[in-house]
N, C-alpha and C positions, 0 to 999 in steps of 0.2 A: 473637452470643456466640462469644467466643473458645473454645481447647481449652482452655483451662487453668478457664476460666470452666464448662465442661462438666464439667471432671473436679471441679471441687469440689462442684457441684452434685448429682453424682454419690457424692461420699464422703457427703453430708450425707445422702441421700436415703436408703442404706444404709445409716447411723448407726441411723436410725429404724427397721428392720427387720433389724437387725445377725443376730437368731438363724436368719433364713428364709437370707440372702445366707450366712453361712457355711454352712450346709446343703450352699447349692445349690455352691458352694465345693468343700465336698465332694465331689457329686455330679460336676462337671467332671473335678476331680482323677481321679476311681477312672475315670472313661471314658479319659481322656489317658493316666495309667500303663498299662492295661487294652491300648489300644493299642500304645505303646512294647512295652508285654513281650511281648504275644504276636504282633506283628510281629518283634520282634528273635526270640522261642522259634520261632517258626517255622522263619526262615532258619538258625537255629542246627540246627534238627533236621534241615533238608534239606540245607546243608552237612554236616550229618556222618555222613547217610546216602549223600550223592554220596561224600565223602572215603572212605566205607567200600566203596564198589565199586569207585572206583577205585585204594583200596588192594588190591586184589586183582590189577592190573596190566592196562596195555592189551591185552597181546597173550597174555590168558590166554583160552581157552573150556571152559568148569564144566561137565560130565556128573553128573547125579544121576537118581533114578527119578521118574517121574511119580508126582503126589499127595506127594513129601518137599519140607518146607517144608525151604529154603536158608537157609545162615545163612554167610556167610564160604566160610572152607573147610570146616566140618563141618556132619555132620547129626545129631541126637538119636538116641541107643538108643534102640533097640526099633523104629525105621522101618523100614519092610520095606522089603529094596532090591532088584533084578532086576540089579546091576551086578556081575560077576565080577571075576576075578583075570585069565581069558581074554581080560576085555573089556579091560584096561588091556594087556595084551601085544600085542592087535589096534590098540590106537591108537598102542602104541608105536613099531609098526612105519612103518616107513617107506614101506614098499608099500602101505601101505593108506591112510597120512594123510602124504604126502611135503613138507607146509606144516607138519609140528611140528617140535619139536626134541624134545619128551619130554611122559608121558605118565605123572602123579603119581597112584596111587591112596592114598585117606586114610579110614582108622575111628577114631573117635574114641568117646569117653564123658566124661560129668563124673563123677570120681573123688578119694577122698581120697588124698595122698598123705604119708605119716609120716618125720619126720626124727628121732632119737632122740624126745623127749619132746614134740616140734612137730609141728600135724598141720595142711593146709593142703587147701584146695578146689581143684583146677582144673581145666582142658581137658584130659585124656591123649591123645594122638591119637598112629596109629601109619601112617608113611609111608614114605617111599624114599631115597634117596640126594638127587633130585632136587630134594626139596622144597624147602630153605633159596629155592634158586634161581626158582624158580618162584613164589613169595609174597613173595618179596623181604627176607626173614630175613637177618638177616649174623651173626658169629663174636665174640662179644668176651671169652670165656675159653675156651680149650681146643676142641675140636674136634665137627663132627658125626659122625656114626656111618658105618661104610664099610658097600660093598657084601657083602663080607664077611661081615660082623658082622648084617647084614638077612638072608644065607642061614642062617644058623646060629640065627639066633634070639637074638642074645647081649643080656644084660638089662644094656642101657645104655639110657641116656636124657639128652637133654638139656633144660634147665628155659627159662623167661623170666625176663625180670630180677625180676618180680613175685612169681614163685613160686621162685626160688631168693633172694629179699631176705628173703621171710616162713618159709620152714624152714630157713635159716643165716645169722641176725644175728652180724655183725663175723666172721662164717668163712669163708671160703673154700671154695665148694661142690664144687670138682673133686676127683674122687676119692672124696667124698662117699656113703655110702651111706643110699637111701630105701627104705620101700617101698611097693608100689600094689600092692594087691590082695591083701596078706600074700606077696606075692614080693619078694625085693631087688633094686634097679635101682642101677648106680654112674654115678654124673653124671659125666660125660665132659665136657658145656661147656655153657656159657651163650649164650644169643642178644643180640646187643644189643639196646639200647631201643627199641621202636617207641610206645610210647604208645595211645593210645583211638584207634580206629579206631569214629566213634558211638556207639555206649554199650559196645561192645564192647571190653578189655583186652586188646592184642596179647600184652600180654605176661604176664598169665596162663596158661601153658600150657605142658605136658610134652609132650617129642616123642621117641617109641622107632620102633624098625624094626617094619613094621608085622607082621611073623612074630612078635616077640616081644609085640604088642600080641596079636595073635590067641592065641597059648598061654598068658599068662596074665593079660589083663585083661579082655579081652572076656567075655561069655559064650557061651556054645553057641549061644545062640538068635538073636544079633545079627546082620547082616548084615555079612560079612568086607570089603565094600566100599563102602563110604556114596557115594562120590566121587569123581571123576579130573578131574583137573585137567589139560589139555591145554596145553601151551606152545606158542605160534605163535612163528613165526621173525620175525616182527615184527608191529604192529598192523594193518599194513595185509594182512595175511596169515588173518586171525582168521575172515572172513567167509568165505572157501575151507576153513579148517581144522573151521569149522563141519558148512560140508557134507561135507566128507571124515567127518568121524566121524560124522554124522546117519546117511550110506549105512554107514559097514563097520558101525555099528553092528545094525541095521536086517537087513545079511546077517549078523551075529550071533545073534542073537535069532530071526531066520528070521523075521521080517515083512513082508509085500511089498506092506501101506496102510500109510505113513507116520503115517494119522490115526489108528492103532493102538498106535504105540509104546508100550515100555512104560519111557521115559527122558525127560530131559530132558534140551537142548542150549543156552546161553545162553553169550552173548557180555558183554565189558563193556560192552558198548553198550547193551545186550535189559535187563539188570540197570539201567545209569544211568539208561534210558528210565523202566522201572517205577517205581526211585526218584523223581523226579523229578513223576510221574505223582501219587504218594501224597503229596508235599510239595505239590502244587499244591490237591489234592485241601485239602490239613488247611489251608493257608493261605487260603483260602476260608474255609474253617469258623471257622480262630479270628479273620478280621478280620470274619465277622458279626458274632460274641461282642462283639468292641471296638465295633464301629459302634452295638449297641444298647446297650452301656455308656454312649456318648456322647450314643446319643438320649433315654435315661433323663434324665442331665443336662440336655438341652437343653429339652425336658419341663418340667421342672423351674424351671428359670429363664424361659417363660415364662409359669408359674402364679405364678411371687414377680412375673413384672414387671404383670402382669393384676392381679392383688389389688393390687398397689401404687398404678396406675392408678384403682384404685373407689376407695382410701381416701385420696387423696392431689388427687380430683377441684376442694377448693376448691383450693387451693395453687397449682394449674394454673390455674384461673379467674383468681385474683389474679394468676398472673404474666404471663397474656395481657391485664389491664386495666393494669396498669404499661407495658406496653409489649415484651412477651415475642411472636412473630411465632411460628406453625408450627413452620418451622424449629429456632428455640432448645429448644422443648418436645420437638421430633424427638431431637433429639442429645443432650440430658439424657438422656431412656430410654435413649437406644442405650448412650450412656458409661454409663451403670450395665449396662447388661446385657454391654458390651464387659468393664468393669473386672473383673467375678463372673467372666468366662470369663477373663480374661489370668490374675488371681490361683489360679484352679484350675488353670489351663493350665501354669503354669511349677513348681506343686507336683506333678501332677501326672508330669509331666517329669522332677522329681526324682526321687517316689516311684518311677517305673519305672526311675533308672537303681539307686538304691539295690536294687531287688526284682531285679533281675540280678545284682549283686554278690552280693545273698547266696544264691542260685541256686548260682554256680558256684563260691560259699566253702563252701558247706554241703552241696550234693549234687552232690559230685568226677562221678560216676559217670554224668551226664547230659549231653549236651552245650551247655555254657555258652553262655546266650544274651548276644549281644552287641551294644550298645542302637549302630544305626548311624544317622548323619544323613539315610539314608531313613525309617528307623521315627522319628523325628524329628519333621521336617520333613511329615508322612504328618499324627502325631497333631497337632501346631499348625494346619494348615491341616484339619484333619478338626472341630478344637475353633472354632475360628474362624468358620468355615460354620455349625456349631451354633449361634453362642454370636449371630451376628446375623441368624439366621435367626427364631430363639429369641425374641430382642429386638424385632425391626422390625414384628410386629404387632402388640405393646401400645404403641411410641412411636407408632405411627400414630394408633391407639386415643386416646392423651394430645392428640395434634397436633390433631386433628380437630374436638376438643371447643372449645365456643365461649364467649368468658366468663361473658355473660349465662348462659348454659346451663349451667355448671359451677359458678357461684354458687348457684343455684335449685335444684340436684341436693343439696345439703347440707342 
């Protein structure tokens, strides 16, 4: 029996059970998409949870308290912090961490903030001179705030492009007066664009001198210092700057068991590790999900080829008394149960890349999965394995059977 001789044999066989084979049709497709997407949602969420540490910079090391869940640069109100104002002049020093260049303390809250008759949500954070530098921010209207203006307290602030687009459409924000917290702030400059940093909006976010965030946005009961952000003088410097501040901090605090601390010390590395930890972690878990998506299918296809087998037992008799060999009856089964997998398998394929697109047309805010020729090539060869694994004990079953024997069964 030739292929071709196989494949029609095949169409004809599933003509006759057309409602079971599109089912099972079905069932391949939702495993194959199933795969594609949350192979591609994976790497998309562990990419843009690596993008997001390492947007924080190689040669940065994050100081926060023990038990405050990190986030970026900020940490939530209302976390209790053990981190002073003392503590950020002690790293800034050079006697004590001579591997930094500077040493950025940052309080933040999520705050409304009002423009005449427009009222917007975002990150308030209040920080140092240093900052722009040290998170890798740049200047695209107007100016950040001096050191000056951090000693005085003076109520300026700079926006993101996000939060200065949505409380001054077609204006001109510099000069601009908002306010946060029933105080007025005058927008001094804009940050340029940084874009989603993981689900995260770099550039939703107000940034004031953090004296002026402490007198009038904070509350009393907040912690003045969430964070310090330590600048190494380069990456390869991060690992000594670590320890440098783990110790002055440590004589800080007056602790003399390190397993005591009452901080945390993390590198971009400690941070990528973890990351990368928790992408492995979920990419496990959602290629189970796909894998039993597919064994559902595979299931599936061979309970239509098994039933097909009992009902189709004379047909088989006849074709082995005509002169039909093992063989021929083998590969009929298999091309019908190959055909149900390919025709799932490339819908399938589709559905998963269309269920991406509209992931990242319709939920901006997540990090768009992106359907790549490993997640591919993963779910065709994952479908494939199913689809004649599936198959190859009912053509066996078909092959086996003897004419006499498959006449007499009817």
């Amino acid at each position: 029996m030739t292929l071709l001789d196989a494949l029609r044999a095949a169409f004809r066989g599933l003509e006759r059970h057309w409602v079971r084979a599109v089912l099972n049709m079905i069932g391949i497709m939702a495993g194959v998409a199933s795969v594609v997407l949350l192979i591609s949602v994976s790497h998309a969420v562990g990419s843009a949870a690596n993008s997001q540490v390492e947007g924080l910079g190689a040669d940065l090391v994050v100081v926060y308290s023990s038990g405050v869940s990190s986030s970026g640069v900020q940490i939530g109100l209302g976390s209790t912090s053990t981190l002073t104002v003392n503590d950020a002049n002690a790293l800034a020093n050079p006697g004590y961490v001579p591997d930094a260049v500077q040493a950025v303390p940052t309080a933040a809250l999520r705050d409304n903030i009002t423009a005449s008759s427009r009222t917007w949500q975002t990150d308030v954070l209040g920080s140092t001179l240093g900052f722009p530098a040290a998170v890798g921010y740049t200047m695209s209207e107007g100016r950040f705030f001096t050191s000056a203006e951090n000693k005085t307290a003076a109520s300026v602030v700079v926006l993101g492009q996000t939060a200065a687009h949505s409380l001054f459409v077609n204006l001109n924000p510099i000069g601009q007066l908002i306010r946060i917290n029933e105080h007025p702030f005058t927008v001094i400059g804009v940050f340029g664009q940084r874009g989603y940093s993981g689900t995260y909006n770099q550039d939703d976010i107000a940034v004031m001198p953090i004296t002026s965030e402490w007198a009038y946005v904070l509350p009393a009961s907040s912690p003045r210092v969430q964070q310090i952000i330590v600048q190494a003088t380069s990456p390869q410097t991060t690992p000594a700057v670590k320890d440098e501040v783990t110790n002055t901090l440590l004589q800080q605090h007056n602790i003399t068991n390190p397993s005591l601390a009452d901080f945390q010390v993390q590198t971009q590395q400690d941070l990528l590790a973890a990351s990368q930890r928790v992408s492995t972690v979920m990419s496990w878990m959602l290629g189970a999900i796909a894998v039993i998506a597919l064994l559902t299918g595979g299931i599936a296809i061979m309970s239509l080829m098994l039933s097909s087998v009992r009902e189709r037992v004379f047909e088989i008799g006849i074709r082995r008394a005509v002169g039909a060999d093992r063989g021929d009856i083998l590969a009929q089964f298999m091309a019908e149960a190959l055909l149900i997998t390919c025709i799932g398998l490339v819908a399938g394929v589709a559905v998963g890349f269309g269920a991406a697109t509209l992931i990242a047309d319709f939920v901006p805010d997540v990090a768009a999965p992106v359907v790549t020729w490993t997640a591919v090539l993963i779910a065709v060869a994952s479908a494939l394995f199913v689809g004649i694994v599936a198959g190859l004990y009912p053509a066996m079953r078909a092959a086996s059977l003897e004419p006499i024997e498959a006449v007499r069964r009817v």
